[in-house]
PDB file of N, CA, C and O in Angstrom, chain B, residues numbered from 101:
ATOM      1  N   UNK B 101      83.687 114.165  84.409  1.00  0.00           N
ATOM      2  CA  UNK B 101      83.605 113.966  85.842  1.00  0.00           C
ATOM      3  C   UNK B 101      83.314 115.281  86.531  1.00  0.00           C
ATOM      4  O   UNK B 101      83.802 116.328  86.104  1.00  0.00           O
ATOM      5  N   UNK B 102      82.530 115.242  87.582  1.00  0.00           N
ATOM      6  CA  UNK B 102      82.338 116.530  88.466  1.00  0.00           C
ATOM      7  C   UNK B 102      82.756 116.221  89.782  1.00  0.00           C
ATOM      8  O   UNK B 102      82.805 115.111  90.311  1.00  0.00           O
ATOM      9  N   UNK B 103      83.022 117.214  90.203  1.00  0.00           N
ATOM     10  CA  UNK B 103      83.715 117.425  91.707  1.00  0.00           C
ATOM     11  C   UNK B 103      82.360 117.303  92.569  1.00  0.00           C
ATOM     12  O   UNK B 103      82.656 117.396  93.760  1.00  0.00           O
ATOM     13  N   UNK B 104      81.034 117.135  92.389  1.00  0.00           N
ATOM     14  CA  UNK B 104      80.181 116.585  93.137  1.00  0.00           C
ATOM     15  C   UNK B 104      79.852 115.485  93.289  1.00  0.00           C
ATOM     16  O   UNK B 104      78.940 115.209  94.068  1.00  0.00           O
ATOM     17  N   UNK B 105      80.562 114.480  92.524  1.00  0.00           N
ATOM     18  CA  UNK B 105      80.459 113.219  92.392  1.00  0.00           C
ATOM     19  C   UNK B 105      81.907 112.331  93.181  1.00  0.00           C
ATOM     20  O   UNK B 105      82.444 111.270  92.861  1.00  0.00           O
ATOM     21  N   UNK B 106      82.126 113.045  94.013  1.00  0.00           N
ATOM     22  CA  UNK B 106      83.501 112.858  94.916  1.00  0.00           C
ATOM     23  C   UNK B 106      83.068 111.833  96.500  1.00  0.00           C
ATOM     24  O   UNK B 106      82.466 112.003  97.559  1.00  0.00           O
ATOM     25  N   UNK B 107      83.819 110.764  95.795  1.00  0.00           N
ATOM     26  CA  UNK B 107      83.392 109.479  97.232  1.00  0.00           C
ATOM     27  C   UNK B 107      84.204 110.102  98.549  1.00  0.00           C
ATOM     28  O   UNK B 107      84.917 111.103  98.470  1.00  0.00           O
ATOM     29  N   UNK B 108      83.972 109.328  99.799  1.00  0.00           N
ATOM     30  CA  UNK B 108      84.067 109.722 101.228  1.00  0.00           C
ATOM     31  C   UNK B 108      85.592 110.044 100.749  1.00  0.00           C
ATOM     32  O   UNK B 108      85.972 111.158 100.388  1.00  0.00           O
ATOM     33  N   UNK B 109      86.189 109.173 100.795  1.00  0.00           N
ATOM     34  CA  UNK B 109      87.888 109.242 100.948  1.00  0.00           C
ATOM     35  C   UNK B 109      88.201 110.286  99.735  1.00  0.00           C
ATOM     36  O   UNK B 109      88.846 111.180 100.283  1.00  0.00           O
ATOM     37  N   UNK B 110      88.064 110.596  98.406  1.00  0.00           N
ATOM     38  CA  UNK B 110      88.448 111.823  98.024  1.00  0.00           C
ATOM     39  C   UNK B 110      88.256 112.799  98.778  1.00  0.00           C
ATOM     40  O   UNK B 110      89.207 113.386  99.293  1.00  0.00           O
ATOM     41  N   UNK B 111      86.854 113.192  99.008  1.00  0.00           N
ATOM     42  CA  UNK B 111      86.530 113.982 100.262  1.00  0.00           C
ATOM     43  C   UNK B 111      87.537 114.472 101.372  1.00  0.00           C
ATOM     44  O   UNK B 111      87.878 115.625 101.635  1.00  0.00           O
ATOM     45  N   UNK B 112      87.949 113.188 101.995  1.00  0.00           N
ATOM     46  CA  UNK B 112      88.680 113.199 103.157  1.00  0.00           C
ATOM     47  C   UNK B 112      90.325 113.296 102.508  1.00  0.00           C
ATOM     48  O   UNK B 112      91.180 113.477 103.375  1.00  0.00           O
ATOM     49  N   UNK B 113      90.663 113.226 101.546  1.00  0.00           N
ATOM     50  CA  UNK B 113      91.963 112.997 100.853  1.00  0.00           C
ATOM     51  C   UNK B 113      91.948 114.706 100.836  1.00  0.00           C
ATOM     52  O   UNK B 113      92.993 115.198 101.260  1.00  0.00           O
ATOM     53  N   UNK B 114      90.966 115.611 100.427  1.00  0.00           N
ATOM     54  CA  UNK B 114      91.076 116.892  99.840  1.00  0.00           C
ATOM     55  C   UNK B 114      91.304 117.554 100.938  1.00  0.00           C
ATOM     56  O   UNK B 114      92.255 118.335 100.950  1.00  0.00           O
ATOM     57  N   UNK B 115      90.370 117.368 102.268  1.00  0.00           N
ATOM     58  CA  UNK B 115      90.482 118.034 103.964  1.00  0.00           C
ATOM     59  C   UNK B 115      92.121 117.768 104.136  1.00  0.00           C
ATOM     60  O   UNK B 115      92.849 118.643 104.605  1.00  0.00           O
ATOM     61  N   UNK B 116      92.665 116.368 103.675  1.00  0.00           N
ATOM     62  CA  UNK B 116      93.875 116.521 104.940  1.00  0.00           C
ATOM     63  C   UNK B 116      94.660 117.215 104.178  1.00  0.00           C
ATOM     64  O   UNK B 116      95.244 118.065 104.849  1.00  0.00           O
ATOM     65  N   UNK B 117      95.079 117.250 102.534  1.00  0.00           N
ATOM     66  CA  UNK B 117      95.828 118.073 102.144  1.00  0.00           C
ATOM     67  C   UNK B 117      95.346 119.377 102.324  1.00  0.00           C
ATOM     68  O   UNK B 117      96.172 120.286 102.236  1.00  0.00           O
ATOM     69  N   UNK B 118      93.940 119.707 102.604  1.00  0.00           N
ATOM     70  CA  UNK B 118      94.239 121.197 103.091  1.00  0.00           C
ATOM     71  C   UNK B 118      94.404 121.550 104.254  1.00  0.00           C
ATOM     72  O   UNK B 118      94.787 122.701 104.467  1.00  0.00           O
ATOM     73  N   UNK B 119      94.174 120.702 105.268  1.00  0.00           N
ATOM     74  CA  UNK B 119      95.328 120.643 106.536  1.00  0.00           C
ATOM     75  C   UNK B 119      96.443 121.005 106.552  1.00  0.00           C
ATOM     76  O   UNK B 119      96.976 121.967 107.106  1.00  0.00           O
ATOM     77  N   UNK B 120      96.947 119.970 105.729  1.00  0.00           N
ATOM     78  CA  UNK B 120      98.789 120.222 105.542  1.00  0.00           C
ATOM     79  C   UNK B 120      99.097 121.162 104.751  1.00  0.00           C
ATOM     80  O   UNK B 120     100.195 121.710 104.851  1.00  0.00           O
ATOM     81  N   UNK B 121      97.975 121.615 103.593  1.00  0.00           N
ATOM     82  CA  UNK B 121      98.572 123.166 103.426  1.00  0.00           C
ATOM     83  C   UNK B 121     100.303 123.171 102.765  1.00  0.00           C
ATOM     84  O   UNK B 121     101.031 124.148 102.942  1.00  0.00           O
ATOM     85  N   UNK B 122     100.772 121.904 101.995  1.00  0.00           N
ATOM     86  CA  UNK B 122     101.543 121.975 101.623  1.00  0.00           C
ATOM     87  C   UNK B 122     101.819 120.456 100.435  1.00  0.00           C
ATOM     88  O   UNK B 122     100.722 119.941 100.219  1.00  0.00           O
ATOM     89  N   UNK B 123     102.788 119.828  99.810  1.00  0.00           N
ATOM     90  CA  UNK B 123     102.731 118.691  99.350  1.00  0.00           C
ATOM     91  C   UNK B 123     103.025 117.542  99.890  1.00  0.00           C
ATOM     92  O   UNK B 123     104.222 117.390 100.135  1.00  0.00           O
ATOM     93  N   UNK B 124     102.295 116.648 100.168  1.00  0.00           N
ATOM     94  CA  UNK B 124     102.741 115.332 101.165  1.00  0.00           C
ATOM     95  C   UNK B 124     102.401 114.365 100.337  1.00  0.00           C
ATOM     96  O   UNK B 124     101.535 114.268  99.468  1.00  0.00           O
ATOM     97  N   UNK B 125     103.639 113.307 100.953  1.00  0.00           N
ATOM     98  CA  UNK B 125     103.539 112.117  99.872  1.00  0.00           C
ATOM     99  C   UNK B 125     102.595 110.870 100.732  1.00  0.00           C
ATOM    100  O   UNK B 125     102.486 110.606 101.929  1.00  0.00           O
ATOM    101  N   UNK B 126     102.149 110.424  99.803  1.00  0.00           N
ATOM    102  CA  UNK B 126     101.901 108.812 100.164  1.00  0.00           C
ATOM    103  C   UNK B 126     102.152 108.519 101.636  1.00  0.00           C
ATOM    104  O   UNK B 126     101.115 108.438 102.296  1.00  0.00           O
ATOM    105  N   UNK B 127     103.142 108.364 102.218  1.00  0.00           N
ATOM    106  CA  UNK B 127     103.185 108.072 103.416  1.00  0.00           C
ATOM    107  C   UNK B 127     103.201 108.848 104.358  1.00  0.00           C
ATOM    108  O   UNK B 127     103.015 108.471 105.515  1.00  0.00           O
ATOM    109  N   UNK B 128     103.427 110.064 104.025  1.00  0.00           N
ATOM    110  CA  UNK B 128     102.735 110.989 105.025  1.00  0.00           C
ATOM    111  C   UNK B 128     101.558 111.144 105.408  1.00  0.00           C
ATOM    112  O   UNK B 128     101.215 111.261 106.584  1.00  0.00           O
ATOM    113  N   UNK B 129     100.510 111.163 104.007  1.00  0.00           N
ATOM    114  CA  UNK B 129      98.840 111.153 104.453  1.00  0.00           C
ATOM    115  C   UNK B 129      98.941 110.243 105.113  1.00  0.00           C
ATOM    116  O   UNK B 129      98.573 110.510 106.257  1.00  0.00           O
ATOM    117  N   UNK B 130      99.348 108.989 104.965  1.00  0.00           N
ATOM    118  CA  UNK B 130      98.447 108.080 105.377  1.00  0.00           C
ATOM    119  C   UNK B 130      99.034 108.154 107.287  1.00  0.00           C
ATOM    120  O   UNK B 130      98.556 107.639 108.298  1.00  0.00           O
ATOM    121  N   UNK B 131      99.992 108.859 107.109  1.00  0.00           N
ATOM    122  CA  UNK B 131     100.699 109.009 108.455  1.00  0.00           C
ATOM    123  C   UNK B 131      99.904 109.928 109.355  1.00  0.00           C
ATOM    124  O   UNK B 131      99.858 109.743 110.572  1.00  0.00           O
ATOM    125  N   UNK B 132      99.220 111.015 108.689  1.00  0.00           N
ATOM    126  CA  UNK B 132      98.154 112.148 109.047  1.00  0.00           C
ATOM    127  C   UNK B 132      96.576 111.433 109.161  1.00  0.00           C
ATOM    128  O   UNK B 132      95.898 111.237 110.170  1.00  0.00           O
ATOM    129  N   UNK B 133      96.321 111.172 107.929  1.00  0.00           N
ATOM    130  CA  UNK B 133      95.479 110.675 107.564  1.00  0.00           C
ATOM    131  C   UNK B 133      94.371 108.921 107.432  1.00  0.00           C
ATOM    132  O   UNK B 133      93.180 108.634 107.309  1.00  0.00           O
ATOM    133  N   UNK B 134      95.865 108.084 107.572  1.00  0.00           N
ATOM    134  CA  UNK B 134      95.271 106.607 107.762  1.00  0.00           C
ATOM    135  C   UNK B 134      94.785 106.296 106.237  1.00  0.00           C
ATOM    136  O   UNK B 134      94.040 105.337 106.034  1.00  0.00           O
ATOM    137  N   UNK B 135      95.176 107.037 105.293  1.00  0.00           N
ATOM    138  CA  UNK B 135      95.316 106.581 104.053  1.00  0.00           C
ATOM    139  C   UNK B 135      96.113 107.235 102.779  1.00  0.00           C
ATOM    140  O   UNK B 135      96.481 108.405 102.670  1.00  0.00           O
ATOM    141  N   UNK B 136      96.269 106.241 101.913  1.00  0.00           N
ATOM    142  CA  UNK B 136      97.353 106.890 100.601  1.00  0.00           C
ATOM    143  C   UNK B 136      96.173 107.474  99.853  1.00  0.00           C
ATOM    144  O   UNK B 136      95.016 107.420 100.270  1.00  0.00           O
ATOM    145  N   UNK B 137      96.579 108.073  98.640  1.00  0.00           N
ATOM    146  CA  UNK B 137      96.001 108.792  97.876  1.00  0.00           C
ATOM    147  C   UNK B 137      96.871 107.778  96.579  1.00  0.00           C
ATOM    148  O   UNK B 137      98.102 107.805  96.603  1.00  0.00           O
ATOM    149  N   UNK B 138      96.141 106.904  95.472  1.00  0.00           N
ATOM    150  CA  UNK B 138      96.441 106.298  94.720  1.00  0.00           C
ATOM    151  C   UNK B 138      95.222 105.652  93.704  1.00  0.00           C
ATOM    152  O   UNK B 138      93.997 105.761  93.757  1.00  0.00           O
ATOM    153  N   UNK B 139      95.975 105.048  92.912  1.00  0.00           N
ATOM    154  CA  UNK B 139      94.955 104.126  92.219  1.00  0.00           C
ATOM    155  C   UNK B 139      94.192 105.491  91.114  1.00  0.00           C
ATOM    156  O   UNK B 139      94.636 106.576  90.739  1.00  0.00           O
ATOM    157  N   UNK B 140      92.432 104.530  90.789  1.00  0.00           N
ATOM    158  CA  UNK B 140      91.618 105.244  90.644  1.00  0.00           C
ATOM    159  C   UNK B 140      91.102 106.702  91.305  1.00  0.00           C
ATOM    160  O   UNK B 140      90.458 107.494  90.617  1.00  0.00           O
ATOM    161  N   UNK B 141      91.413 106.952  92.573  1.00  0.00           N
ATOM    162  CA  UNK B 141      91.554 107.811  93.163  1.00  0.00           C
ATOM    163  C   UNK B 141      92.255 109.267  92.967  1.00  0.00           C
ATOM    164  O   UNK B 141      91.727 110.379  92.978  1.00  0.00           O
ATOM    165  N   UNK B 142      93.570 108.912  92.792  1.00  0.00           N
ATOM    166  CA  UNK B 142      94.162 109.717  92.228  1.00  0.00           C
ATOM    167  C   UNK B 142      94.338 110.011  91.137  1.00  0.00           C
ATOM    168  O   UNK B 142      95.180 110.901  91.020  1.00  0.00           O
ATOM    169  N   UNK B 143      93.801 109.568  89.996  1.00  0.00           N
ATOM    170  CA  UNK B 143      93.177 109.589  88.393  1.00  0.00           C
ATOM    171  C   UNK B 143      92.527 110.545  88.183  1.00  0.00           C
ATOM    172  O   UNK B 143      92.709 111.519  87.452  1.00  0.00           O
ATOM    173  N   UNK B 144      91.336 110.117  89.184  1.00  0.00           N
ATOM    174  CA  UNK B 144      89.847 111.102  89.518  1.00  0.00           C
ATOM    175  C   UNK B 144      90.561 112.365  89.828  1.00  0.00           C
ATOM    176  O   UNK B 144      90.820 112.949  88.775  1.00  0.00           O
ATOM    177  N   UNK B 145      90.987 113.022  90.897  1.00  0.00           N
ATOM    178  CA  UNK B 145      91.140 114.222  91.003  1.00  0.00           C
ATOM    179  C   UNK B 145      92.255 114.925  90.791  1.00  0.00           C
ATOM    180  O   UNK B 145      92.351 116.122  91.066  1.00  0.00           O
ATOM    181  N   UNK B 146      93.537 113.948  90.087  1.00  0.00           N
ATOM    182  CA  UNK B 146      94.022 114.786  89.222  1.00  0.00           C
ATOM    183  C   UNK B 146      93.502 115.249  87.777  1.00  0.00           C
ATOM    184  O   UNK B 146      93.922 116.247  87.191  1.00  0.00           O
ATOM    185  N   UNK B 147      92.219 114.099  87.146  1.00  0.00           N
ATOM    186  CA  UNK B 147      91.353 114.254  86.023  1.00  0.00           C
ATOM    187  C   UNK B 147      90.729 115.788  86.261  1.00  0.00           C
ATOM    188  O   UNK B 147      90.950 116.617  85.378  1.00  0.00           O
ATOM    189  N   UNK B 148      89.939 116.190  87.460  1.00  0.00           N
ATOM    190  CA  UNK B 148      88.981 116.877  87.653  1.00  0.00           C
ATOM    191  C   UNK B 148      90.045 118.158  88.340  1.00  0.00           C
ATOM    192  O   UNK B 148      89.317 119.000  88.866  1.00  0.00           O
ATOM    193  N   UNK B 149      91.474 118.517  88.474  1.00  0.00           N
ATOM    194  CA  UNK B 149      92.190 119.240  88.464  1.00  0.00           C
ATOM    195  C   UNK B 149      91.994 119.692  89.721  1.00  0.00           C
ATOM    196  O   UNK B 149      91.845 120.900  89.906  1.00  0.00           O
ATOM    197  N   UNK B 150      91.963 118.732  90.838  1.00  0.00           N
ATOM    198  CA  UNK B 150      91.437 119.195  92.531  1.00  0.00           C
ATOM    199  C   UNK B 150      92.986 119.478  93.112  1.00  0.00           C
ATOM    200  O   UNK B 150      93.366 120.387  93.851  1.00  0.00           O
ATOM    201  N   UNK B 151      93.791 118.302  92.473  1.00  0.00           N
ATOM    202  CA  UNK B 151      94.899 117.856  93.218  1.00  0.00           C
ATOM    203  C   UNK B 151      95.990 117.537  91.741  1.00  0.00           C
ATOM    204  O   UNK B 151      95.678 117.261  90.583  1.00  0.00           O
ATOM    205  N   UNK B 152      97.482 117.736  92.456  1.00  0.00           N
ATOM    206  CA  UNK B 152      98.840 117.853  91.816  1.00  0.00           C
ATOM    207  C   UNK B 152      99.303 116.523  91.995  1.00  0.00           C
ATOM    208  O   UNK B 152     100.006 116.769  92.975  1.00  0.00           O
ATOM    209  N   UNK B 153      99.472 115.195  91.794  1.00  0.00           N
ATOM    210  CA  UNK B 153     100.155 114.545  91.812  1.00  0.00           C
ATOM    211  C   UNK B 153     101.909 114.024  91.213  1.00  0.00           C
ATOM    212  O   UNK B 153     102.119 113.470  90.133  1.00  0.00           O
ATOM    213  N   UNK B 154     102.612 114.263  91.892  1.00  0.00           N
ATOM    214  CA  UNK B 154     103.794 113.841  91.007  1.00  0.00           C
ATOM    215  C   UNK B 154     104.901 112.950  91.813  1.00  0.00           C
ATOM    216  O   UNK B 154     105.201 112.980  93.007  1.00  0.00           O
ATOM    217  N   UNK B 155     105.409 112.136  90.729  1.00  0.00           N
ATOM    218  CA  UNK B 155     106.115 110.878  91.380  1.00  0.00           C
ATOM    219  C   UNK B 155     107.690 111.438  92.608  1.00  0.00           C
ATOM    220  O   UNK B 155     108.565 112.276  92.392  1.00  0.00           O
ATOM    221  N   UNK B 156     107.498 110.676  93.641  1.00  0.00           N
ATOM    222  CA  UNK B 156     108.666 111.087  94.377  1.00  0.00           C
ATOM    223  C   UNK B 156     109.105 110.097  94.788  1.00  0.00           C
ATOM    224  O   UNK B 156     108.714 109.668  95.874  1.00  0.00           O
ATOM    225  N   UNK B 157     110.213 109.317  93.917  1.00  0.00           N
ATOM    226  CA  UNK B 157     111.210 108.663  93.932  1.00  0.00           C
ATOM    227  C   UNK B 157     109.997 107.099  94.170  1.00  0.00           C
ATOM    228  O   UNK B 157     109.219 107.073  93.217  1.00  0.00           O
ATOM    229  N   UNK B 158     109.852 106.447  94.724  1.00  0.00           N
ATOM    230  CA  UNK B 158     108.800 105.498  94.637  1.00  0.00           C
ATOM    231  C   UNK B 158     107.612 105.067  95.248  1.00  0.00           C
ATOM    232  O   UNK B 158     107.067 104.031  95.629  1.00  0.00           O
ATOM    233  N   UNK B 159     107.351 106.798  95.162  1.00  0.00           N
ATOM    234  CA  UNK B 159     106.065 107.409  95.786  1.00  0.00           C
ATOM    235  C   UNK B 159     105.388 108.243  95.213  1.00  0.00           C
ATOM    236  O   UNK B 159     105.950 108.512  94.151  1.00  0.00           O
ATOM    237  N   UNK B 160     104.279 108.928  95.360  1.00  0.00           N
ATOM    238  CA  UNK B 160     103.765 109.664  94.412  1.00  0.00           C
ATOM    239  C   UNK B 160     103.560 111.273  95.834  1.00  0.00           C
ATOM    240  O   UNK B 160     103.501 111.066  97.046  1.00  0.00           O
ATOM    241  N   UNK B 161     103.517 112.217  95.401  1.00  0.00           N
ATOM    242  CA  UNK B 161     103.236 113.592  96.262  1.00  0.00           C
ATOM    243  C   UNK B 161     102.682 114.230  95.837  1.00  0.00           C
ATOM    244  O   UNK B 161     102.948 114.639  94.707  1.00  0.00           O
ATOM    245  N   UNK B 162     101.478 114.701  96.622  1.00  0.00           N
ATOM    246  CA  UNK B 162     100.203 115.169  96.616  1.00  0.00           C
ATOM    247  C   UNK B 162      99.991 116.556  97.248  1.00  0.00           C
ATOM    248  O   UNK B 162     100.035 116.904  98.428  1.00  0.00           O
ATOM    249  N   UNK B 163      99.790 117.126  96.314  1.00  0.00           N
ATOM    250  CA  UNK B 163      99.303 118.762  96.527  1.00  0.00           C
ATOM    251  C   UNK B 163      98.095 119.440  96.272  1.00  0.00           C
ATOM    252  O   UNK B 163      97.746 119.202  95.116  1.00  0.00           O
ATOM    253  N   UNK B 164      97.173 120.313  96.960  1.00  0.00           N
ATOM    254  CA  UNK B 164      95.753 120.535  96.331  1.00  0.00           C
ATOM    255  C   UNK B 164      96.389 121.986  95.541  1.00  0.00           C
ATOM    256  O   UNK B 164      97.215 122.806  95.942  1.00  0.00           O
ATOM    257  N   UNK B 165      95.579 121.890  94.195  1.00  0.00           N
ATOM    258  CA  UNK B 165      95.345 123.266  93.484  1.00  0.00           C
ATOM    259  C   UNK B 165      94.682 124.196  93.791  1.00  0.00           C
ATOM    260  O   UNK B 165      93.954 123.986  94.761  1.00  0.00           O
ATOM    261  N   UNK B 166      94.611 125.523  93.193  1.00  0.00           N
ATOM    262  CA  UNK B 166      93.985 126.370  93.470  1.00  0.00           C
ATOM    263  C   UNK B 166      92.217 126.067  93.412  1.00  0.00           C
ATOM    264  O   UNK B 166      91.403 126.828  93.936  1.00  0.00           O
ATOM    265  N   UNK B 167      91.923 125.050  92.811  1.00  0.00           N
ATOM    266  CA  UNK B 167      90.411 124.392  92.336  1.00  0.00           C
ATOM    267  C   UNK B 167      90.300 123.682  93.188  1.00  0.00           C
ATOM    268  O   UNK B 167      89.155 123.313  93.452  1.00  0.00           O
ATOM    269  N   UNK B 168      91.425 123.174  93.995  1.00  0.00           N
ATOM    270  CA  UNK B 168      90.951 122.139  95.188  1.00  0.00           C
ATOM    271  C   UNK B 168      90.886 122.630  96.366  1.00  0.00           C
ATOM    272  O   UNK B 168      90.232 122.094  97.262  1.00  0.00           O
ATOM    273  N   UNK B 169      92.047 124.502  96.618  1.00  0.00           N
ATOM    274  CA  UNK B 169      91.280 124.598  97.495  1.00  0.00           C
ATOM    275  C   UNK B 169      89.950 125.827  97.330  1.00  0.00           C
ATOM    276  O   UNK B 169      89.587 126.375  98.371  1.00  0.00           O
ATOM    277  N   UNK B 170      89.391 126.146  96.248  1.00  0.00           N
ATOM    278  CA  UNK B 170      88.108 126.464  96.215  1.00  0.00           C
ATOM    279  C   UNK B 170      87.262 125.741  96.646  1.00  0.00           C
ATOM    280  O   UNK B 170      86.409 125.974  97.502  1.00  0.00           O
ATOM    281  N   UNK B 171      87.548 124.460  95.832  1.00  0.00           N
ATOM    282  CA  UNK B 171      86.634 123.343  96.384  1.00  0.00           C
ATOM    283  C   UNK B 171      86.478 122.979  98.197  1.00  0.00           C
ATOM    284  O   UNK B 171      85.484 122.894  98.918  1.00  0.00           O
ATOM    285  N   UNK B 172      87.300 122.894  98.350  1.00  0.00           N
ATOM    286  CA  UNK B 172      87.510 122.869  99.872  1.00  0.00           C
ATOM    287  C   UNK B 172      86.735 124.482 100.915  1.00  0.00           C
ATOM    288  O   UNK B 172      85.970 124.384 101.875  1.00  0.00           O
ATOM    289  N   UNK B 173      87.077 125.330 100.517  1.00  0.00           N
ATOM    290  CA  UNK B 173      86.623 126.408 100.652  1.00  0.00           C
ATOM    291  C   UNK B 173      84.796 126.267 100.323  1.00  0.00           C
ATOM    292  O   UNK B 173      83.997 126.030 101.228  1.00  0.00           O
ATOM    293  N   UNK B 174      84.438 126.444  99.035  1.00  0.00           N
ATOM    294  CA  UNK B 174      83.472 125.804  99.059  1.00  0.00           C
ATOM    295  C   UNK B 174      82.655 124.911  99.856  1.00  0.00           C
ATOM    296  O   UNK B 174      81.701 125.417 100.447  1.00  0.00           O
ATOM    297  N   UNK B 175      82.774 124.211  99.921  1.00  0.00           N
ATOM    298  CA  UNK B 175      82.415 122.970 100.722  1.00  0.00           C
ATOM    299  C   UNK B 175      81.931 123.304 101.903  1.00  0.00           C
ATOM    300  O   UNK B 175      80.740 123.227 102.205  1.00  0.00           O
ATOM    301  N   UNK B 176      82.929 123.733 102.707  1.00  0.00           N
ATOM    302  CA  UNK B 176      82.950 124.312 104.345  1.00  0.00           C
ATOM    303  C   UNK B 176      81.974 125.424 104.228  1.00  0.00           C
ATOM    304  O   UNK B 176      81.365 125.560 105.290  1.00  0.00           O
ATOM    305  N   UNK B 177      81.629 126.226 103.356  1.00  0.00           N
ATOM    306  CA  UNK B 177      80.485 127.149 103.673  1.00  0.00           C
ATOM    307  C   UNK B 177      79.361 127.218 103.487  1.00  0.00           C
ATOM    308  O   UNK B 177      78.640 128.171 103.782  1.00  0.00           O
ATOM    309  N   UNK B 178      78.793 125.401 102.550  1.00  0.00           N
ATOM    310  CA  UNK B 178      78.044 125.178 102.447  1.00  0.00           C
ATOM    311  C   UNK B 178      76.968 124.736 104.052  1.00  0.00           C
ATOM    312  O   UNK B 178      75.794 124.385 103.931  1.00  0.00           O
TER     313      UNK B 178
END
């Protein structure tokens, strides 16, 4: 998988965690954001090492890596 092959909502999943600039769960994005980070989704870019996922209590919490925020970084100066 490549990080150029990243649909709208990964996209937009990677901006708000680098918004928040910290780890937010499930119901916070979607509280920021208007969506969870799950499924196939979160497969993908914890596969491609963008993003930290780990379970919080019966939720999952979402953090970008140092590759996600290159990527993010990236991106914006394109």
């Amino acid at each position: 998988m490549q990080s150029d092959d990243l649909s709208v909502k990964e996209r937009a999943v990677l901006f708000a965690l680098l918004g928040e600039a910290r780890e937010v769960t499930n119901p916070q994005l979607a509280e920021c954001a208007g969506f969870r980070l799950d499924g196939k989704e979160r497969r993908k870019l914890n596969g491609l090492k963008l993003v930290e996922s780990r379970r919080a209590g019966r939720t999952y919490a979402h953090e970008l890596t140092d590759a996600g925020w290159h990527w993010c970084a990236e991106e914006l100066s394109a």
